[in-house]
C-alpha positions, 0 to 999 in steps of 0.5 A, a space after each residue: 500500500 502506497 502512502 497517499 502524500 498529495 491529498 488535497 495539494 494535488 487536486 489543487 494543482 491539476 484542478 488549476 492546470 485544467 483553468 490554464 490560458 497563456 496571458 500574463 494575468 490568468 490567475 487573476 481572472 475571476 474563474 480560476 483565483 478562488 482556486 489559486 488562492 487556496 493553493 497558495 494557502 496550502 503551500 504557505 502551510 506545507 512551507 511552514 512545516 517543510 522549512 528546508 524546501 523554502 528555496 524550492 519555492 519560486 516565481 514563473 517568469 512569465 506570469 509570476 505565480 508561486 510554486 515548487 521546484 526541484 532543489 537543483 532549480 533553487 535561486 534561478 529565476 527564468 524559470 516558467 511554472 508547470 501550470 502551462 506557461 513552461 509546455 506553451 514556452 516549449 512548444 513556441 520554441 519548438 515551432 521557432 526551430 521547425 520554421 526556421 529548418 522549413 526555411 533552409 534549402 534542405 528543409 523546403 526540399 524535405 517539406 515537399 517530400 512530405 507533402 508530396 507523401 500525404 498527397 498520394 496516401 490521400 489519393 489511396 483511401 477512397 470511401 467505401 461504396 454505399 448503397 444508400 441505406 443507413 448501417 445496421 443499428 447495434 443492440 447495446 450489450 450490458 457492461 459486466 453485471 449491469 443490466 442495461 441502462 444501469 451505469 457504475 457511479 464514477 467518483 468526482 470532485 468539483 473545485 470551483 466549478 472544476 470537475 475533476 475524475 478519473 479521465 482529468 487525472 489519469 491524462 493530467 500534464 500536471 503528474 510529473 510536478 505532482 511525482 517531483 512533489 511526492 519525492 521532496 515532500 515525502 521522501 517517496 518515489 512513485 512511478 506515473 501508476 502509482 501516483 495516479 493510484 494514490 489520486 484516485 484512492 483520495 478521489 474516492 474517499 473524498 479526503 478534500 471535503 473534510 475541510 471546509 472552503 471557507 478553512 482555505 481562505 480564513 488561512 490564507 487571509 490570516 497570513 497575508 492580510 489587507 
């Protein structure tokens, strides 16, 4: 049995991560700030009794919000957070370098090729032939056990109107922060099924709702006051 390291951090943090838009401002806006100042909430507790990760804590270049990295990364400052302002730098860097080996000699010659290639893989996949009539309905088959029209109830969350399950948490860009998170805060390493099993586990006991919204934002109005 795993330990469950993430609880209610975790969610936060992918629950943020599905509420992303590249602008400098995104945290701010109205939809997805509720939810960033609960996290930031927890991480000024988890900082409180993680004192050594203190340098761990940064700010993202681009939009300024706070949050952890590795310890190898501590002091930098050109860091961009794991919410999407780091995948969206990467994938504007990686247009830059495909677009400037299309303009080459050697990339215009490769581009052709390539078009040339899906041209007459095109051109192979015809339609098949109908004639005119609509395809056969099937019957639906019950799944397991279940009769059908019965369906098994899927365990879910909702963080500020972010419905967060198994689907959200299983294909999460948000898993390989949460791992660097587990090994600083917990000491434990865990491969990508594991975490999600620990995910999933806290998902279905629900550990989030123990503690009340309004816990989150009496906290974080204590520590930084008007």
């Amino acid at each position: 049995m795993y330990p469950d390291p993430l609880g209610e951090p975790g969610f936060f943090v992918i629950g943020i991560e599905k509420l992303f838009s590249y602008c400098s401002d995104w945290h701010q806006q109205n939809q997805v700030n509720p939810l960033v100042r609960q996290y930031q909430a927890v991480l000024d507790s988890l900082l409180r009794s993680h004192p050594e990760l203190t340098e761990c804590a940064t700010h993202c270049v681009e939009c300024g919000i706070r949050f952890l990295t590795h310890p190898r990364n501590a002091g930098r400052i050109n860091l961009r957070c794991p919410f999407g302002c780091g995948r969206h730098h990467r994938r504007r860097r990686c247009n830059e370098r495909v677009a400037k080996h299309y303009a080459t000699p050697h990339g215009r010659r490769k581009k052709k090729q390539l078009n040339a290639r899906r041209s007459r893989a095109g051109s192979v996949a015809t339609p098949p032939e109908s004639d005119g009539m609509p395809p056969p309905i099937e019957p639906d088959e019950p799944i397991g056990n279940r009769s059908p029209g019965e369906s098994e109830a899927v365990p879910t969350l909702t963080l500020d109107g972010i419905t967060l399950d198994e689907s959200t948490i299983s294909s999460s860009g948000m898993l390989p922060h949460l791992r660097m998170l587990v090994a600083l805060i917990e000491g434990v390493r865990l491969d990508r099924q594991q975490l999600v099993d620990c995910l999933l586990r806290a998902l279905r006991q629900h550990s989030i709702v123990r503690r009340r919204r309004v816990d989150y934002v009496l906290a974080f109005l204590n520590q930084h006051p008007p």
